[in-house]
N, C-alpha and C positions, 0 to 999 in steps of 0.2 A: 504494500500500500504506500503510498505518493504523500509524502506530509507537504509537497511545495507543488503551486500550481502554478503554470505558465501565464509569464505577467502579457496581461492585453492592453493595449495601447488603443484609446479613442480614435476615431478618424479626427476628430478637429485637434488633437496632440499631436498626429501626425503630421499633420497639413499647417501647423506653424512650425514644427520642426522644420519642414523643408522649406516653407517659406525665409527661416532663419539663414538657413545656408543658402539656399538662390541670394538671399540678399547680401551676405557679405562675399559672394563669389564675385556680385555686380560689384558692388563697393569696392574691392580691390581692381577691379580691371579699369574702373570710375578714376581710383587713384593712381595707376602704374602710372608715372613718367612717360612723356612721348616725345620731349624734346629735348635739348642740349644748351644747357644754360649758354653754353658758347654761346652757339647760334645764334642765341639773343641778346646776348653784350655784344658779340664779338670776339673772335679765338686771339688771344696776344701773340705778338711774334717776337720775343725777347731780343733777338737779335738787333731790331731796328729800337728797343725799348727801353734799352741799358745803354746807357752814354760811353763813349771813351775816355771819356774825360769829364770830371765833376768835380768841384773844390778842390781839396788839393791830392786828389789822385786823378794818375793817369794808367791806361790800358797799356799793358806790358804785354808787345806782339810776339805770339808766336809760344807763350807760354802755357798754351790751355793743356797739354800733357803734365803737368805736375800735377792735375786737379784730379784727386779719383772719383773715378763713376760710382754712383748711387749705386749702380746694380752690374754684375755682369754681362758682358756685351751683347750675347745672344741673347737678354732678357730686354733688352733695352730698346727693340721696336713693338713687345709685344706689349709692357707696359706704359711706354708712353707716347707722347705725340711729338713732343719736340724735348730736348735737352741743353743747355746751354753751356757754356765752362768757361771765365774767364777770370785772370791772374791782374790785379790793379798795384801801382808802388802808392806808397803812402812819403811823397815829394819830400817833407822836410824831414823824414826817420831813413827810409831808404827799405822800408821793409813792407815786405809784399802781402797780400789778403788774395787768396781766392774763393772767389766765386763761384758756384755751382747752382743750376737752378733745372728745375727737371718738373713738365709740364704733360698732366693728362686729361684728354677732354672727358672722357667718361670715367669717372670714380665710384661703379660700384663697387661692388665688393669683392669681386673675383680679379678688380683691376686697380687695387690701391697703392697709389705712389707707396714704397719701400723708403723708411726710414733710416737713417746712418747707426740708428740702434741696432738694427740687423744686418745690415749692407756693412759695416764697417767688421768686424767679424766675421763675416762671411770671407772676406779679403786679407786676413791674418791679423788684423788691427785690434787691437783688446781694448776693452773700453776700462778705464781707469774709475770713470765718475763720471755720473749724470745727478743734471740739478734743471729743477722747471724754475725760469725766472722772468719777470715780467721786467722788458724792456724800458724807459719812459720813452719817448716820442713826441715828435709835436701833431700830431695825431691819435696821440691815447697812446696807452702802455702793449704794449707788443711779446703774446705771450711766445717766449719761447721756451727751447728744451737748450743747455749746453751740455758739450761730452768730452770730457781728458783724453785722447786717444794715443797709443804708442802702436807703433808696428815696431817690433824686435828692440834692440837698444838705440838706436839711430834715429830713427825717426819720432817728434813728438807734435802731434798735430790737435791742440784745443778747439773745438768747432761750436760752432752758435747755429740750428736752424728752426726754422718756423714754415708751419704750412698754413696753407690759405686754400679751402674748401669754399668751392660757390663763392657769398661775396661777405667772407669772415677767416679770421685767423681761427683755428682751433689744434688744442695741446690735447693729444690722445683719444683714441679709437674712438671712445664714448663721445668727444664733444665733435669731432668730424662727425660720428653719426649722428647727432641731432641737426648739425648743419645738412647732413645729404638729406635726412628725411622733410628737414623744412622747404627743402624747392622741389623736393617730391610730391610735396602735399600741393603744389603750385604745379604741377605739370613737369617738372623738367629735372634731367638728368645731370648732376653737380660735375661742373670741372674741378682742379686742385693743381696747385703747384706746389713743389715742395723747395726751398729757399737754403744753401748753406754757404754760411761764411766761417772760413777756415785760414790758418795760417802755420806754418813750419815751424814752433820757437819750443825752445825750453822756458822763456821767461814766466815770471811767476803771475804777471799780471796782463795775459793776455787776451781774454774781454774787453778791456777798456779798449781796445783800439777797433776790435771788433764790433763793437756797439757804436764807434762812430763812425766807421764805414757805412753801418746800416742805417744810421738819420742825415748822414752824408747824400747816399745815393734817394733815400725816400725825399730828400726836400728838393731833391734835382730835379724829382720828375712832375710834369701835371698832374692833377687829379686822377684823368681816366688811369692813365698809364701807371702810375702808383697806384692803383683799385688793381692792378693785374699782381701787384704783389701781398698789399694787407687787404684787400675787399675794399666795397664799397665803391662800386663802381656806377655812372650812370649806365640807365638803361629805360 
């Protein structure tokens, strides 16, 4: 004998159950993304966007090889769209800053710019010390990430970088994804570029010069064109 009897389910339980799912089936395909935030700013093309010459640094030709790549070579058409690299002197010290800037129009999540937290390791580079610190700016404070980095004994390279999702800076996974879901819920699929300022020294304090490279080159540029690097761009 059966002490449990088979649960029956009303037709009208039924019929909002599936009305529940048809509607959030609609509702997500209502909310997928169909566009390319690009497309509707406009896609940057750093090359024409990054000056050679700004205050008192100049573009040092021909030196974009000391700069390492975000990511290894073969990875490097499938994640991004363009990449940039270039080596600037700082006129009255005589010592060099490079630049690294690596640009993808679709950032979902199967296509997310590689950070120099995993890219530099990857490449034999051990990370010494990371610290999140918020830059000042004459445009609001500028979160970035810094990281200690050595490759073997010889080389010691302190790096500053920041990315810029859609049209904001954000520091880790979690605040990129509120930025991607926010132009998501707007129709469109976030770009991102990923920004690093690096330079070769053993010295103890080398931030400060990195940090004025970076309000150097942002008060060089126009609005739009600085919107390609912190957000806030028209549109």
């Amino acid at each position: 004998m059966s002490f449990f009897k088979p649960l029956t389910l009303k037709p009208a339980v039924i019929a909002a159950a599936l009305a529940i799912m048809v509607g959030a089936v609609v509702l997500a395909e209502t909310l997928r993304p169909t566009q390319y935030w690009a497309d509707h700013t406009g896609e940057p093309d750093y090359e024409k966007i990054i000056p050679k010459q700004f205050g008192v640094w100049q573009e040092v030709p021909y030196a974009g090889s000391r700069v390492v790549n975000p990511v290894q070579e073969e990875s490097l058409r499938r994640i991004y769209s363009q990449t940039f690299s270039r080596t600037f002197v700082h006129t009255p010290t005589g010592r060099g800053i490079m630049l690294s800037i690596a640009y993808g129009r679709d950032q979902t999540n199967d296509t997310q710019l590689h950070t120099p937290d995993q890219c530099y390791p990857s490449q034999g580079f051990r990370v010494e010390k990371r610290s999140d610190v918020n830059v000042p700016t004459n445009f609001g404070d500028l979160k970035v990430v810094r990281l200690n980095t050595t490759l073997g004994t010889d080389r010691h390279e302190p790096l500053t970088y920041f990315i810029r999702v859609g049209d904001a800076v954000a520091r880790g996974s979690k605040e990129r994804n509120v930025e991607r879901i926010k132009l998501a819920m707007r129709g469109y699929l976030v770009d991102g570029t990923l920004i690093r300022v690096s330079e070769v020294t053993r010295r103890d304090d080398p931030f400060v010069l990195q940090d004025q490279f970076i309000n150097d080159l942002l008060n060089a540029l126009p609005t739009q064109q600085r919107g390609y690097l912190i957000g806030k761009r028209e549109s």
